[in-house]
ROSE-4610 file (N, C-alpha, C; in Angstrom, 1 decimal, always signed):
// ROSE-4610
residu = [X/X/X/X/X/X/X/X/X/X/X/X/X/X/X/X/X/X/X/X/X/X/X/X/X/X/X/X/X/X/X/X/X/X/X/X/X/X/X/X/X/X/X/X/X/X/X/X/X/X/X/X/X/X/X/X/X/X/X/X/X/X/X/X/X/X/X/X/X/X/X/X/X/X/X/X/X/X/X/X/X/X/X/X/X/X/X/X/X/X/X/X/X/X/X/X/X/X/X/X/X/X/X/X/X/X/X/X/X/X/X/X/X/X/X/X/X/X/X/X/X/X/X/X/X/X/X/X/X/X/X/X/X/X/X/X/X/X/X/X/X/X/X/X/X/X/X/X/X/X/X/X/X/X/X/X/X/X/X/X/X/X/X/X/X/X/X/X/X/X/X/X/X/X/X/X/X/X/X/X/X/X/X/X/X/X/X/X/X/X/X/X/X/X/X/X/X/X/X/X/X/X/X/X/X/X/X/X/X/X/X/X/X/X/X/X/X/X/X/X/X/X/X/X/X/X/X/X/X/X/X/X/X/X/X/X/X/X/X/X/X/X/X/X/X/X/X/X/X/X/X/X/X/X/X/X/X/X/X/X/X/X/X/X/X/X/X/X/X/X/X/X/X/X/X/X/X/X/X/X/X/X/X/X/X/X/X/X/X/X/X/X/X/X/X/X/X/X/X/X/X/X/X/X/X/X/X/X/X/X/X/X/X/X/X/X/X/X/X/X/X/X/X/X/X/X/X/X/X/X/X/X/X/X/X/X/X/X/X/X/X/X/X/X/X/X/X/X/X/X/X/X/X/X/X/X/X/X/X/X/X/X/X/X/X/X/X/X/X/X/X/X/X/X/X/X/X/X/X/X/X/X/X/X/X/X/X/X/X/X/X/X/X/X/X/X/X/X/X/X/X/X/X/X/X/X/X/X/X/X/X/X/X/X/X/X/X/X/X/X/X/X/X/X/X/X/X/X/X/X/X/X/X/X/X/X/X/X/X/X/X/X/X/X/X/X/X/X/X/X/X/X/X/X/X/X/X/X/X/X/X/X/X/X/X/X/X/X/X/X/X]
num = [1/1/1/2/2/2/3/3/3/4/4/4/5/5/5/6/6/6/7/7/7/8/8/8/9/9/9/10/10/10/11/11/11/12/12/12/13/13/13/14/14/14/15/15/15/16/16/16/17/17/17/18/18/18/19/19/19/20/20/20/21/21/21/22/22/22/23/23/23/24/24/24/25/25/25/26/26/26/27/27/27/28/28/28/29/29/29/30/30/30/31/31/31/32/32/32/33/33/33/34/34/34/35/35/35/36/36/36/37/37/37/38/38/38/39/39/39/40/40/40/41/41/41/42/42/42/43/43/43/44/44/44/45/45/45/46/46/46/47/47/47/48/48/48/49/49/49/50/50/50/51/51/51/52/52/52/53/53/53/54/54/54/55/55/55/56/56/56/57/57/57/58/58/58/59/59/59/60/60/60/61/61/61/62/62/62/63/63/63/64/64/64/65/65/65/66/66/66/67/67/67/68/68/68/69/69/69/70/70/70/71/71/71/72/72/72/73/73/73/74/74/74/75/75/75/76/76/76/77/77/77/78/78/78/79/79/79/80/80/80/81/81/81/82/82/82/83/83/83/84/84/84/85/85/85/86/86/86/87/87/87/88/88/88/89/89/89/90/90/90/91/91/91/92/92/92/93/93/93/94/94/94/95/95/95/96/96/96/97/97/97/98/98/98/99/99/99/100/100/100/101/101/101/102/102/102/103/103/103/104/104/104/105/105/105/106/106/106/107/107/107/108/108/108/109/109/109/110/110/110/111/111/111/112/112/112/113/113/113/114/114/114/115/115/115/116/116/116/117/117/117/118/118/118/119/119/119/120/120/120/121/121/121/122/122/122/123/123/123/124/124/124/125/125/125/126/126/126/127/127/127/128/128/128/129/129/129/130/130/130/131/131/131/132/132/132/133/133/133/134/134/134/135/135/135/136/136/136/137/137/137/138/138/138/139/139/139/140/140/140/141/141/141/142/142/142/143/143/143/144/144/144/145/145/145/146/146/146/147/147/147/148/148/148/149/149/149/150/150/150/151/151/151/152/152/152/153/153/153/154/154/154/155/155/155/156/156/156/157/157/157]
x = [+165.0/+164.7/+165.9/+166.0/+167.6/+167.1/+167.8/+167.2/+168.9/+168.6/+169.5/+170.0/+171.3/+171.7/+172.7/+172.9/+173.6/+174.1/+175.6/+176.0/+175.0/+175.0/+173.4/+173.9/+175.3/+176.0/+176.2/+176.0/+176.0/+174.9/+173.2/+172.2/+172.7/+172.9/+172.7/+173.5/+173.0/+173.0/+172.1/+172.2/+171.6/+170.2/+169.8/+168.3/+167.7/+168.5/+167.7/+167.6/+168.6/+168.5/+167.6/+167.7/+166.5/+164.9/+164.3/+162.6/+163.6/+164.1/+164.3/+164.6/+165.5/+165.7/+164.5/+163.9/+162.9/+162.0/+161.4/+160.9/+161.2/+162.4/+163.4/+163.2/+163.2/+163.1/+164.1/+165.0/+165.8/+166.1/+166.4/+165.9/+167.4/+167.9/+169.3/+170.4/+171.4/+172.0/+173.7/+174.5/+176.1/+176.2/+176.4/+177.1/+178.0/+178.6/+179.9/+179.7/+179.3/+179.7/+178.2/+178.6/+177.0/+175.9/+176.7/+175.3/+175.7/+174.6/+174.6/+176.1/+176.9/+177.9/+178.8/+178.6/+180.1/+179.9/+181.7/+181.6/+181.1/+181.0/+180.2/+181.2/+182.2/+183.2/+183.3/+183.1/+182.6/+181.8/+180.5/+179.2/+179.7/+179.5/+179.3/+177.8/+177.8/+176.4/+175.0/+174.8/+173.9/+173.7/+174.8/+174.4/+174.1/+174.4/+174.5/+172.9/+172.3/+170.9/+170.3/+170.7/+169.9/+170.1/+170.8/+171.3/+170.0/+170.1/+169.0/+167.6/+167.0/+165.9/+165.3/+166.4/+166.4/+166.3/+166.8/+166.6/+165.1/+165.3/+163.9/+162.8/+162.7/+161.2/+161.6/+162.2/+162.3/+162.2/+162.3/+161.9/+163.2/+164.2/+165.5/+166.7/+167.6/+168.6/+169.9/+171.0/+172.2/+172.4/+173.0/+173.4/+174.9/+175.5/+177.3/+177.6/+178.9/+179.7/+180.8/+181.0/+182.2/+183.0/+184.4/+185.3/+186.7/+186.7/+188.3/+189.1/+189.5/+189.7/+190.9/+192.2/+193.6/+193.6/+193.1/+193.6/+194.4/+195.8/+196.8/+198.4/+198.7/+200.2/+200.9/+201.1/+201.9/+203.2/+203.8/+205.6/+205.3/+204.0/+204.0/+203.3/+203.2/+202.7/+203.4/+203.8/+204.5/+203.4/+203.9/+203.4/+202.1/+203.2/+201.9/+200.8/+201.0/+199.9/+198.6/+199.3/+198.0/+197.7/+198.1/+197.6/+196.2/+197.4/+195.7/+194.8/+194.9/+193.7/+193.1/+193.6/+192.7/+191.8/+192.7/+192.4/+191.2/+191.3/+190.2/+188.9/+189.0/+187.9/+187.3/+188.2/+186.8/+185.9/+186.7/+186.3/+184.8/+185.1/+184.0/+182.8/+183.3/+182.3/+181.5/+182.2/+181.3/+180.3/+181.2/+180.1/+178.5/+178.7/+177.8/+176.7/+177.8/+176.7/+175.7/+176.4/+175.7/+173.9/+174.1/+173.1/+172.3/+172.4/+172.1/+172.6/+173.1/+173.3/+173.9/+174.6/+175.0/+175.6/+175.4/+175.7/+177.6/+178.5/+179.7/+179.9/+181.2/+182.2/+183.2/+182.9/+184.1/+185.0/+186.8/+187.6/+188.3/+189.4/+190.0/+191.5/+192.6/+193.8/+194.6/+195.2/+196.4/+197.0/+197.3/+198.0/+199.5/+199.9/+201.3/+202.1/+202.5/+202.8/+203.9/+205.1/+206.6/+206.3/+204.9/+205.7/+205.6/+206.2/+207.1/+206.5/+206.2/+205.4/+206.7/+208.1/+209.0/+209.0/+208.1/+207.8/+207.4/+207.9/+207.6/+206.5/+205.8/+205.1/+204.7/+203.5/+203.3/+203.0/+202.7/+202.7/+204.2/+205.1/+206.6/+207.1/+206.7/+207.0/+206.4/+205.1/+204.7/+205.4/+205.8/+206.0/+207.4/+208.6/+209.5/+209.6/+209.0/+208.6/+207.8/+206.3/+205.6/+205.0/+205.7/+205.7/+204.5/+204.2/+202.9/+201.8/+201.7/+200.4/+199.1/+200.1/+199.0/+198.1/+199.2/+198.8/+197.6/+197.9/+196.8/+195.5/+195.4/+194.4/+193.6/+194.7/+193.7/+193.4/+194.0/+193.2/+191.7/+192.0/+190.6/+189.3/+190.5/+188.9/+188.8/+189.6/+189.4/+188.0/+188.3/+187.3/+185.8/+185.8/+184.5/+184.1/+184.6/+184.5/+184.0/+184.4/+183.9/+182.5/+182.4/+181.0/+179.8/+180.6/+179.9/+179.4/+180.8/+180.1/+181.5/+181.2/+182.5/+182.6/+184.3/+184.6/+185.1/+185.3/+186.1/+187.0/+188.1/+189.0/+189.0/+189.0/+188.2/+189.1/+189.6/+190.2/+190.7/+191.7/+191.5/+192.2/+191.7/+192.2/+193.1]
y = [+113.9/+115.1/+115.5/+116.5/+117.0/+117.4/+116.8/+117.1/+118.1/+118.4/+119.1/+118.6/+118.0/+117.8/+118.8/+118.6/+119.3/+118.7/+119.4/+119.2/+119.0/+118.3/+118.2/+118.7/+118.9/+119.4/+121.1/+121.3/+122.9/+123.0/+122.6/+123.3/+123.4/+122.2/+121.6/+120.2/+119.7/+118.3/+118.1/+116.2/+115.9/+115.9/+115.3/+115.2/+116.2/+117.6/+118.6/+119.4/+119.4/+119.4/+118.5/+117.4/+116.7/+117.9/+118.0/+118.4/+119.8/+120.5/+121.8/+121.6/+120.3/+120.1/+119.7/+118.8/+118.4/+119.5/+120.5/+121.8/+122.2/+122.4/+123.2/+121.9/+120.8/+119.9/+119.3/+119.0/+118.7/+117.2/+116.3/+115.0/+113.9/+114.4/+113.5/+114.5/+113.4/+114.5/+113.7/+115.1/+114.4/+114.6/+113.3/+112.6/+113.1/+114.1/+114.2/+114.1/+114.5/+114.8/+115.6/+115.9/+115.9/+115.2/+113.6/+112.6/+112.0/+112.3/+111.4/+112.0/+113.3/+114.1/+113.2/+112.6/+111.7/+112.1/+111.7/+112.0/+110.8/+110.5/+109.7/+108.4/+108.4/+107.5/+106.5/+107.4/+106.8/+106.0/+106.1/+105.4/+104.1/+103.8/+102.2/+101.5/+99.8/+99.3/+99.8/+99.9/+101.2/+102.1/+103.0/+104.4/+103.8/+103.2/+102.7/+102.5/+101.7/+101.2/+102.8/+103.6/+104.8/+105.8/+105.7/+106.8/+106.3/+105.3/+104.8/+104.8/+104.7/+104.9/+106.1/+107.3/+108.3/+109.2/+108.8/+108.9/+108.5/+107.2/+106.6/+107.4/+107.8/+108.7/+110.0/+110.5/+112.2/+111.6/+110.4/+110.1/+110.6/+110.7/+111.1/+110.2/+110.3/+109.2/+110.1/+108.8/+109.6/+109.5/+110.9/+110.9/+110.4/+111.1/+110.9/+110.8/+110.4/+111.0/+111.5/+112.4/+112.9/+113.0/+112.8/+112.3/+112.8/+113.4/+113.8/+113.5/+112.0/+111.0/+110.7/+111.2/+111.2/+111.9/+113.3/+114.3/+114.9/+114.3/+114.3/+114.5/+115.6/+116.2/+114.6/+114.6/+113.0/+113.1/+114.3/+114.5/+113.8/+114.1/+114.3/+113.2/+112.0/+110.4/+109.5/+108.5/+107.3/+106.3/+105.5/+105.1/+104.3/+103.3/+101.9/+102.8/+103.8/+104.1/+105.3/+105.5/+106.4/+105.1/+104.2/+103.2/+102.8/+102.2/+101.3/+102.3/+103.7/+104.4/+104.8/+104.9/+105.2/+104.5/+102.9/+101.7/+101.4/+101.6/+100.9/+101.5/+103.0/+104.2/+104.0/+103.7/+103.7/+102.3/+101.4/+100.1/+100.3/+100.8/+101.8/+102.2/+103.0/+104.0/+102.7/+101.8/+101.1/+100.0/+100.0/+99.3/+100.4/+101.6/+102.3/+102.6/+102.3/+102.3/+101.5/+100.2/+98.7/+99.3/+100.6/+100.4/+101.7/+102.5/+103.7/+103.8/+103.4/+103.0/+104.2/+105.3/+106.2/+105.8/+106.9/+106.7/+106.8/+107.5/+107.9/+107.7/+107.8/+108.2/+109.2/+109.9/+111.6/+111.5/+111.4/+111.3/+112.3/+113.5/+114.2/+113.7/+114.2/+113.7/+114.2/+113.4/+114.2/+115.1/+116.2/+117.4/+117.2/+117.7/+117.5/+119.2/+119.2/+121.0/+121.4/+120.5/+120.3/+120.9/+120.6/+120.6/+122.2/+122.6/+124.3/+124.7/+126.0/+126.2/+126.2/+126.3/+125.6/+124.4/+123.5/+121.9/+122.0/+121.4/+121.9/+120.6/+119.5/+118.6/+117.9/+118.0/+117.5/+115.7/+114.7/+113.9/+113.5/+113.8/+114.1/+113.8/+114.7/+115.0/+113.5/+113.5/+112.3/+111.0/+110.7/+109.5/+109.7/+110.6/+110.1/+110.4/+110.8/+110.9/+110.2/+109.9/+108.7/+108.4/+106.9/+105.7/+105.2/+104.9/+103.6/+104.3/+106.4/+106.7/+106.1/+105.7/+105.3/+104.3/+103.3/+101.9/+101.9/+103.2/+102.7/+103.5/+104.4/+104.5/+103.7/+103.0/+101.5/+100.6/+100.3/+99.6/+99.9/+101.3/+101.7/+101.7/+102.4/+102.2/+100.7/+99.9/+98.1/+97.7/+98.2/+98.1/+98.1/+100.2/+100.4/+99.3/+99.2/+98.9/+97.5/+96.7/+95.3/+95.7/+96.7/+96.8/+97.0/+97.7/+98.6/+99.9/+100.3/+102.0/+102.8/+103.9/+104.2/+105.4/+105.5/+106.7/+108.1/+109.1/+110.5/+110.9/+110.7/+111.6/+113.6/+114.0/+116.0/+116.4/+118.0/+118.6/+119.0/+119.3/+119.8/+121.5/+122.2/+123.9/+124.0]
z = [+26.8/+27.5/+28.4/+28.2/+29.1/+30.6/+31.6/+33.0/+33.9/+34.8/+35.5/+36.4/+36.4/+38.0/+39.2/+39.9/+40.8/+41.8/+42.5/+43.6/+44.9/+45.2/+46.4/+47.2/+47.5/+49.3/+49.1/+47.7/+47.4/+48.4/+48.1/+49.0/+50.7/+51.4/+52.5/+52.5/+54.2/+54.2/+53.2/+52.7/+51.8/+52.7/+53.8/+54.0/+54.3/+54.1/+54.3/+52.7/+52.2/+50.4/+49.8/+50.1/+49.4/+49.3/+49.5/+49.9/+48.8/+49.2/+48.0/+46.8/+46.7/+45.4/+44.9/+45.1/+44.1/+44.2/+44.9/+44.9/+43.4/+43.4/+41.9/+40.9/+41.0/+39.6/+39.8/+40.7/+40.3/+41.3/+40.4/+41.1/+41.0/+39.9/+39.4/+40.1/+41.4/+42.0/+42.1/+42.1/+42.1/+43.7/+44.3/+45.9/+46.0/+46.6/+47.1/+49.2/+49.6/+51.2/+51.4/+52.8/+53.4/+53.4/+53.5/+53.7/+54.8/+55.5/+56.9/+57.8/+57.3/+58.0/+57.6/+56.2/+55.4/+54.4/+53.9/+52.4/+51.5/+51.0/+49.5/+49.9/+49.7/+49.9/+51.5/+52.6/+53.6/+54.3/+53.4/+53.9/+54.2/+55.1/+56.0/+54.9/+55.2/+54.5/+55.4/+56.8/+57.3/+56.5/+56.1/+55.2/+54.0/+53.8/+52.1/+51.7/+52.8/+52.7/+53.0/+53.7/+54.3/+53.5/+52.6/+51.7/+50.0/+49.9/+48.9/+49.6/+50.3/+51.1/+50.9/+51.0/+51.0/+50.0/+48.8/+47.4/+47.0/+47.0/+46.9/+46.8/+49.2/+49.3/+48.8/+47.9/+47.6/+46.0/+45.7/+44.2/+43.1/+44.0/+43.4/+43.0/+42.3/+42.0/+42.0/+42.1/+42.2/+40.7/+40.0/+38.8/+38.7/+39.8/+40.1/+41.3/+41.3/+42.6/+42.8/+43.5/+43.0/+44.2/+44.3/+45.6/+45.2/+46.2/+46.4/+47.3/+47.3/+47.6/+46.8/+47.4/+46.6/+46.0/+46.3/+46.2/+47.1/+47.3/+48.6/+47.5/+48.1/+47.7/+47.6/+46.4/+46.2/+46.8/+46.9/+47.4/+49.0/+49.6/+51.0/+51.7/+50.7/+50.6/+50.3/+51.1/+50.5/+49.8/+48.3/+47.4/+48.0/+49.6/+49.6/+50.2/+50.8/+51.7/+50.6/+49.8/+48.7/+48.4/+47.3/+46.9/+48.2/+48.7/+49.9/+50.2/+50.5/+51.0/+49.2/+48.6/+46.9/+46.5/+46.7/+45.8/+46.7/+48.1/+49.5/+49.1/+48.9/+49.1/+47.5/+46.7/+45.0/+45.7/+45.7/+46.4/+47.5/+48.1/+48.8/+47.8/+47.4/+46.4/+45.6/+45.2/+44.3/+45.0/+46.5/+47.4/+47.6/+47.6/+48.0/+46.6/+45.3/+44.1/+43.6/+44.2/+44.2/+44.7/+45.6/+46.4/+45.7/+44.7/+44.4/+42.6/+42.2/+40.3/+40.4/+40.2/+39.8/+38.0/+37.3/+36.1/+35.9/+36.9/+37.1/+38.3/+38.4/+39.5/+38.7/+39.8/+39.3/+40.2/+39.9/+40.4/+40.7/+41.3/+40.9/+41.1/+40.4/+40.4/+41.5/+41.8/+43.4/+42.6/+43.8/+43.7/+43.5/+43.1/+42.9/+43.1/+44.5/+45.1/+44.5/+44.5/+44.0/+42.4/+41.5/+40.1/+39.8/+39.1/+39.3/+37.5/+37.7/+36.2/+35.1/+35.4/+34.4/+33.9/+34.8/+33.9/+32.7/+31.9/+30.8/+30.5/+31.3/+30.8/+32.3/+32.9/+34.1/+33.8/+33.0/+32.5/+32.7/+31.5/+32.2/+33.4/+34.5/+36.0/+36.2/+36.2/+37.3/+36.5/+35.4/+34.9/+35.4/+36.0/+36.1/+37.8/+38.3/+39.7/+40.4/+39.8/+40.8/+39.7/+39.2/+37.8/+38.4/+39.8/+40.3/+40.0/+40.1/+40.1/+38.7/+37.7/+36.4/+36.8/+37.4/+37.5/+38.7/+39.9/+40.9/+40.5/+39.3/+38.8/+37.9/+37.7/+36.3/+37.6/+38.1/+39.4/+39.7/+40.6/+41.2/+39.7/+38.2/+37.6/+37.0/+37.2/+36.5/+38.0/+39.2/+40.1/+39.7/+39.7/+38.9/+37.7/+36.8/+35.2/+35.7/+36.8/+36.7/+37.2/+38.0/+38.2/+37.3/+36.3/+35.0/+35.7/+36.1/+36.9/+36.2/+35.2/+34.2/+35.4/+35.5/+36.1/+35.3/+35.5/+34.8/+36.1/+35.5/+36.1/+36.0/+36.8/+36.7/+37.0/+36.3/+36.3/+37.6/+38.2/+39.2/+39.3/+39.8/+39.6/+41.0]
């Protein structure tokens, strides 16, 4: 049976989105921000427990999450410091899934301001410009994956 999910932070905060969504049917939701006035990636283990509690009494589940979380102009970042805040925050997220199963994590990729529509291959650009970005994404998803929580990396416009 095909069910509907949605951005929960489109309605509202989540605890005030909760009671409307399930109004509308709609019970499987993607976590980005407006929980508890954090994004998805933030919850502390307080929120983590309060954030599933909260699901629970509204009889709702998280379907995803989705975080934009290194989505940071890579020219305007030094390597160690995206890494540790990237690698720290999925690390995060999958603490907060432990607590709520989400079927994904939705990632979106760093901006990259510098690459100029003459590139003729943005793959290209970043592999000869920032070589670490592959590797600190098999990281954060080797993270997920040991959890069994599959991530997608999402387009970004």
């Amino acid at each position: 049976m095909a069910s509907l999910t949605v951005l929960s932070s489109m309605i509202g905060p989540l605890p005030e989105a909760l009671p409307v969504l399930a109004e509308l049917g709609i019970r499987r939701l993607d976590l980005k921000d407006k929980i508890f006035d954090l994004r998805i990636e933030d919850l502390n283990d307080p929120d983590r427990e309060r954030l599933a509690a909260l699901l629970e009494s509204h009889q709702a589940a998280a379907y995803s999450f989705s975080s934009g979380v290194g989505f940071d102009d890579l020219a305007r970042v030094e390597e160690a410091t995206y890494r540790k805040y990237f690698v720290g925050k999925v690390h995060d997220m999958v603490r907060t899934a432990e607590h709520t199963r989400p079927s994904m994590i939705r990632l979106l990729p760093p901006r990259i301001d510098a690459l100029h529509a003459d590139t003729a291959s943005a793959i290209d650009f970043v592999v000869e410009r920032f070589p670490w970005l592959f590797a600190a994404f098999r990281e954060a998803i080797d993270i997920a994956a040991a959890a069994g929580i599959p991530v997608t990396i999402e387009n970004a416009v």
